[in-house]
N, C-alpha and C positions, 0 to 999 in steps of 0.2 A: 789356705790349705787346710786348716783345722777344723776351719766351720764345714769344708766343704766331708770331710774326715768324718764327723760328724753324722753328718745329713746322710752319708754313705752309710752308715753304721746304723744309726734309727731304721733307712729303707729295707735295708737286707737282711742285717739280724734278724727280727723276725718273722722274716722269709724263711732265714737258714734253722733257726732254729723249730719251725713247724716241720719243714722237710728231715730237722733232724731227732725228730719226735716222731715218725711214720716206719712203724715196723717194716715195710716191702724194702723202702730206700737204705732201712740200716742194715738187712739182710745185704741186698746189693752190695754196697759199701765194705760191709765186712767179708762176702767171698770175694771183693778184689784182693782187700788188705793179706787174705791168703797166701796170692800167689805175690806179697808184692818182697818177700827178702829175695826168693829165686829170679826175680824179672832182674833185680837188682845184680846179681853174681852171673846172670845169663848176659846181662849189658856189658859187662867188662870183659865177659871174654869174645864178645861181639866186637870190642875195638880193640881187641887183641889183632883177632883174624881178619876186619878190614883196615888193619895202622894206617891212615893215609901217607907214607912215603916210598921216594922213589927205590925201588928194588927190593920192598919187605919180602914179599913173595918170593924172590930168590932168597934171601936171604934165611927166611926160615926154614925153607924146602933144605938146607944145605945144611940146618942141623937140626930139623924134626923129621926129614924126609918128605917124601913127595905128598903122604895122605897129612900132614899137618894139620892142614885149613878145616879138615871133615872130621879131627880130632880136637880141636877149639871151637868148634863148630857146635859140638854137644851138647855142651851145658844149655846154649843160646837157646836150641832145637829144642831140646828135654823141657825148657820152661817155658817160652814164646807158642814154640809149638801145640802146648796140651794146656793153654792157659782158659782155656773156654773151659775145661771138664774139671778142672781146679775152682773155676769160679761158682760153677752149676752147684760140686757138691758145699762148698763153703755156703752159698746163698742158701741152699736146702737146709742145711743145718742151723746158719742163723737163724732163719724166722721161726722154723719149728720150735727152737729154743725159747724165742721171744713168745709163743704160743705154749709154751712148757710139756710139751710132745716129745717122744722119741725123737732125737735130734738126728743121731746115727741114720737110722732107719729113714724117717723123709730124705736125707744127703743121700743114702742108696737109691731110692726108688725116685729122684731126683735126675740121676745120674742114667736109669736103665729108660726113664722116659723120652731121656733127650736123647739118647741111642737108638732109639723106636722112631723118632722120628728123622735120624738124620744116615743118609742112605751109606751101607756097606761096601762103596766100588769107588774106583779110582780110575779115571778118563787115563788112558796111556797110547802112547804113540812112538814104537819104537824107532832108534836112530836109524838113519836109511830110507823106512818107508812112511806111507801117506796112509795106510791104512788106520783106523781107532779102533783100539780096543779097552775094555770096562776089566778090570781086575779086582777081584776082593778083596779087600784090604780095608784097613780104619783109615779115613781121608783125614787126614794131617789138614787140610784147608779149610775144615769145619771145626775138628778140633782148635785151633788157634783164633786171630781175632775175628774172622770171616762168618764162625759161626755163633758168636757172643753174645748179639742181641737176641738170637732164638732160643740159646741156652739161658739165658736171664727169664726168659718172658715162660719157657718151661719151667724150669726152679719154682718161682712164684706159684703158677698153676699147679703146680701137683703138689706140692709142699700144703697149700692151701687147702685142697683137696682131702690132702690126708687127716689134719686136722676135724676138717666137717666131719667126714666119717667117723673119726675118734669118738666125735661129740653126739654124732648119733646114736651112740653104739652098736655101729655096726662089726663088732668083734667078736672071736672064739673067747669065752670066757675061761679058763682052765683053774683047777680045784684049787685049794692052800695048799701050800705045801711044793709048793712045783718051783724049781729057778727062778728068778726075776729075769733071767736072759732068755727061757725058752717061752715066758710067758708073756712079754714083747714082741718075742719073734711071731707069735700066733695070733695077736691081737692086731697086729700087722696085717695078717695074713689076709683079711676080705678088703682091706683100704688097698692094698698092694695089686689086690686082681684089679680091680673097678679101676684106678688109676691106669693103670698098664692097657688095660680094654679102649680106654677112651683113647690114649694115644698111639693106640694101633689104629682106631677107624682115622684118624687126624691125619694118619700118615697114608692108610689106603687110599682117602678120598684125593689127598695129596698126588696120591700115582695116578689118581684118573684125569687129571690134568696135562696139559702139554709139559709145564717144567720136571713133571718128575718126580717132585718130593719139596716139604715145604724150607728145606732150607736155602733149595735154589727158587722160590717162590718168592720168599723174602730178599736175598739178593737182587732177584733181577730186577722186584719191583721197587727197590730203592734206588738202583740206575738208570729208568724210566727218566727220571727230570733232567739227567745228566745229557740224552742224547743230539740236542742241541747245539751245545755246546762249543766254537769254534776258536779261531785266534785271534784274540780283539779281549783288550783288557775288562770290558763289561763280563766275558765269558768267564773270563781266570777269577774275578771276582764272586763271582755264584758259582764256580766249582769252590771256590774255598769257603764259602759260607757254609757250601754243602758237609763240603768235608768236616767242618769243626762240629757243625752241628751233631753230625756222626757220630764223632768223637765223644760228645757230651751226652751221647748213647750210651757208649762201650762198644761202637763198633768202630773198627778200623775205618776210619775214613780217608785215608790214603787208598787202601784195596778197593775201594766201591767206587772213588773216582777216578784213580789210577786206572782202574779198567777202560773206562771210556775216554780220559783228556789225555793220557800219557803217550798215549800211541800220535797226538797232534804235535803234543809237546816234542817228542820223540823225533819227529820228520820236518820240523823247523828247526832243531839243532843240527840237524846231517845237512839243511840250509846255511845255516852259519859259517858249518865247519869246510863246506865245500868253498865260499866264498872263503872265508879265511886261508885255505892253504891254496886257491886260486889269486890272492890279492885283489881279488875284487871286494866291491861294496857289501858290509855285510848286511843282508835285508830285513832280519826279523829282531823286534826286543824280547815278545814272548816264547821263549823255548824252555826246556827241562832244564837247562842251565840256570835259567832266571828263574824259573820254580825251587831249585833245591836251593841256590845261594844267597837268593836274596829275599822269600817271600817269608820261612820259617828261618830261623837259628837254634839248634838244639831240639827239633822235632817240629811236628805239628804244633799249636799255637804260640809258636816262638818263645819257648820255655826257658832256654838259656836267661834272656831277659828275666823272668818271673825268678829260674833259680839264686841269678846275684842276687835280686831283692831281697829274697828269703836269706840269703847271707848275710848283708850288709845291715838287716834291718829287725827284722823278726826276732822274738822273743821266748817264743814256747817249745820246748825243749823236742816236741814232735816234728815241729816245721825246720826248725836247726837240725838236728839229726836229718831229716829226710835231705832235706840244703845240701849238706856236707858230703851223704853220699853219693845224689844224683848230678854234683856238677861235672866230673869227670866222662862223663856218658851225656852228659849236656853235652860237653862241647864237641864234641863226636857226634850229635844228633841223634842220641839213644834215649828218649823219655817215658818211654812205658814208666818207670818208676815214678815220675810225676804224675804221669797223666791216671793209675791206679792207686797211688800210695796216698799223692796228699788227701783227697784224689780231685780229679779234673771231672772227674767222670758225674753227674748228676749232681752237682755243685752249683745252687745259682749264683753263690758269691763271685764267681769263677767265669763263668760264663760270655758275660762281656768283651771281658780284656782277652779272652783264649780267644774269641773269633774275631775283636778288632783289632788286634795287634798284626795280624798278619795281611790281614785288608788293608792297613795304612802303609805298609811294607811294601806292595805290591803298587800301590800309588804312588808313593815317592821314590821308589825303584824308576817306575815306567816314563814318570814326568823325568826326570834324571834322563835318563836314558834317552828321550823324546825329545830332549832340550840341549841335548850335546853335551852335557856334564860327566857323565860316565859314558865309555863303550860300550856296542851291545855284545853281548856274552859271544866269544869265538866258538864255539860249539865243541869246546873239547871235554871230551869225557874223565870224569874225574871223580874218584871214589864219593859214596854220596856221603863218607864218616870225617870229609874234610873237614878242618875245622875254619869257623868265620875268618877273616882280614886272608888267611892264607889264599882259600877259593876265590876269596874277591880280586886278590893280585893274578892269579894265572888266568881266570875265565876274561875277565876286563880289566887289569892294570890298576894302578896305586889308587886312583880316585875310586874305582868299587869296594876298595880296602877300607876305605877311607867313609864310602857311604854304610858300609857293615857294623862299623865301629858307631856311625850315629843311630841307626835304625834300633842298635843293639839298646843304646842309653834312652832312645826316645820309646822304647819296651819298658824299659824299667818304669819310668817315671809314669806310662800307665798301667800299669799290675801294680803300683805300688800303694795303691788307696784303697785296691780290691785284698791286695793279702795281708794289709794292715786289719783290713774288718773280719778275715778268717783268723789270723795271728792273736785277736783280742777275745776272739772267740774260744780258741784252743786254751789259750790263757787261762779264761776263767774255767773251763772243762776241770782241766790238768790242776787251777788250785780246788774247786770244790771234791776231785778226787783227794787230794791230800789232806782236805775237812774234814773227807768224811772216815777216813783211815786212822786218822787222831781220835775221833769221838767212837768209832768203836771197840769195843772191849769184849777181847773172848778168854770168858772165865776159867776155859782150858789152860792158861799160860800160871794160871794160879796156882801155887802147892801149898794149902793149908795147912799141912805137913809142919810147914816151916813157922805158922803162926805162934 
């Protein structure tokens, strides 16, 4: 295992560390790490309001009252929600920083580009009628992970943007003597139009298209490859490759596939559940039951696994800390905090074990299932914040309980060579900062006074 330890650490190190030498990636990286203490306090009250037990819903309604849920709801919504426009202006700012530019100012004009191009209506359809109506409103669906990768891929461009112009000097130059705040604001001022110009033609040409605008450009054409897709384990397998790969975007790759397999997955469990409460044969292995309970544990690429490791094993007070607070919300299948804090996100050390863990899950589920060792899933609908061996006993009895609990340790044992080689990473990070905090000396601390 050592040598093999090893050989992992030579390949990827410096991989990881060219990726983490490249100003765009650390921009990235750092507007996640932004929004990532609110993701964290927005998850826990996220398994607040889905507790998976029997009568919580009553039970809270009976002493928060009826609007409860849409009151624990908040925090979730406030940070999940707007976590796209948290990311845009953090990434505007990192890089301008790393470019030694107005940092503020790029994170603004960061922020009004990605608005420029992401359209001001909300598809509604009220209860009762068939009619659709467009109402004005800021779409909460682009804001959040849906619109992610276009807010990243903005960030970059106009942040970028603003810099060249900087260096052109294409600015108002104003006299000595004037504020440092009014004389940023104005040096701004021509980078700021030409930016804003460009991603208004981006967005008109956008409209001259069928989809409308380019955020729904970008969606729909990343669910092109998905349409295919049927009920037969080759299929589930290339939705989730698709999915993780996503992921290792920054985009929601639940939302992009969910859109097209859920609705399959969805009407092979009302299969299930019809045979089940008929006593007939039950016909299908792959349904939304066998996607939520057995393919991930603890989110998309089965992170519960990855978090014990990080418990049990890990050493750098980054990856402990993040451990400690994201198992709770692990087990509940809440990982945004992993998937943006450690992060998951544009990680190649990571990469592997996020998209094959869940692919081997989904194999040794199906052959299980295939082979008469476990039952196939009864089609009952069950909070999706349950936690593992519990889901496995109600969807298929003690043996899926039983195959949860392996699936879960044969996770660990592959994330655990992958976040050894990040863990020895962080390591050295975390001591050369503490090298370099020793050997500096600021002469201010001095009172020669006293000499």
């Amino acid at each position: 295992m050592q040598k093999f330890l090893n050989w992992l650490e030579k390949v990827l190190t410096p991989m990881a560390k060219t990726i983490g030498e490249n100003k765009y990636l650390i921009a990235i990286r750092d507007g996640f790490l932004l929004s990532t203490p609110l993701l964290i306090v927005g998850s826990l009250f996220l398994v607040l309001t889905n507790f998976p037990i029997p009568n919580w819903n009553e039970m809270m309604s009976s002493l928060l009252g009826d609007n409860w849920a849409t009151m624990l709801n908040m925090p979730a919504t406030a940070s999940f929600d707007i976590m796209t426009i948290l990311a845009v202006g953090g990434i505007g700012y990192s890089l301008a920083k790393q470019f030694k530019v107005d940092a503020m100012q790029a994170a603004i004009i960061s922020l009004v580009s990605f608005f420029i191009v992401t359209p001001f209506t909300t598809v509604f359809t009220p209860e009762g009628s068939t009619e659709v109506y467009e109402v004005g409103s800021l779409p909460l669906r682009w804001m959040g992970s849906s619109g992610l990768f276009l807010g990243m891929v903005v960030a970059l461009i106009s942040t970028r943007m603003f810099v060249a112009l900087l260096r052109k000097g294409w600015t108002i130059k104003m006299p000595d003597g004037v504020p440092p705040t009014v004389v940023k604001s104005f040096e701004a001022l021509i980078p700021s139009f030409v930016i804003v110009t460009v991603f208004m033609i981006a967005n008109w040409l956008a409209n001259l298209t069928s989809y409308g605008n380019l955020q729904e450009i970008l969606f729909k054409f990343l669910q092109t490859p998905l349409l295919s897709l049927g009920n037969t384990l080759g299929a589930m397998i290339i939705a989730y490759l698709f999915l993780h790969f996503f992921w290792f975007f920054g985009i929601n790759g639940s939302s992009v596939v969910g859109a097209v397999f859920n609705p399959i997955l969805r009407a092979l469990s009302i299969e299930n559940l019809d045979a089940f409460k008929n006593g007939a044969e039950i016909p299908n292995i792959i349904t939304g039951q066998f996607q939520d309970m057995f393919a991930t544990f603890g989110g998309g690429g089965s992170t519960l696994s990855l978090i014990l490791v990080m418990i049990l094993v890990c050493k750098s007070q980054r990856v402990k800390k993040l451990s400690q607070l994201s198992l709770i919300p692990g087990i509940f299948g809440i990982n945004e905090p992993i998937i943006f804090g450690l992060p998951i996100v544009l990680n190649p050390v990571l990469l592997i074990p996020f998209a094959l863990v869940p692919t081997i899950n989904i194999i040794i589920s199906y052959f299980c299932m295939d082979l008469g060792l476990v039952n196939y899933t009864n089609g009952i609908q069950l909070p999706w914040t349950t936690p593992p061996i519990i889901s496995g006993f109600l969807v298929s009895g003690w043996q899926a309980a039983v195959l949860q609990v392996l699936l879960i340790l044969l996770g660990m044992a592959i994330y655990y060579p992958f976040i050894k080689v990040l863990d020895n990473q962080y390591l050295k990070e975390e001591a050369d900062a503490v090298e370099q905090e020793e050997e500096e000396i600021n002469f201010d601390d001095f009172d020669f006074d006293d000499l």
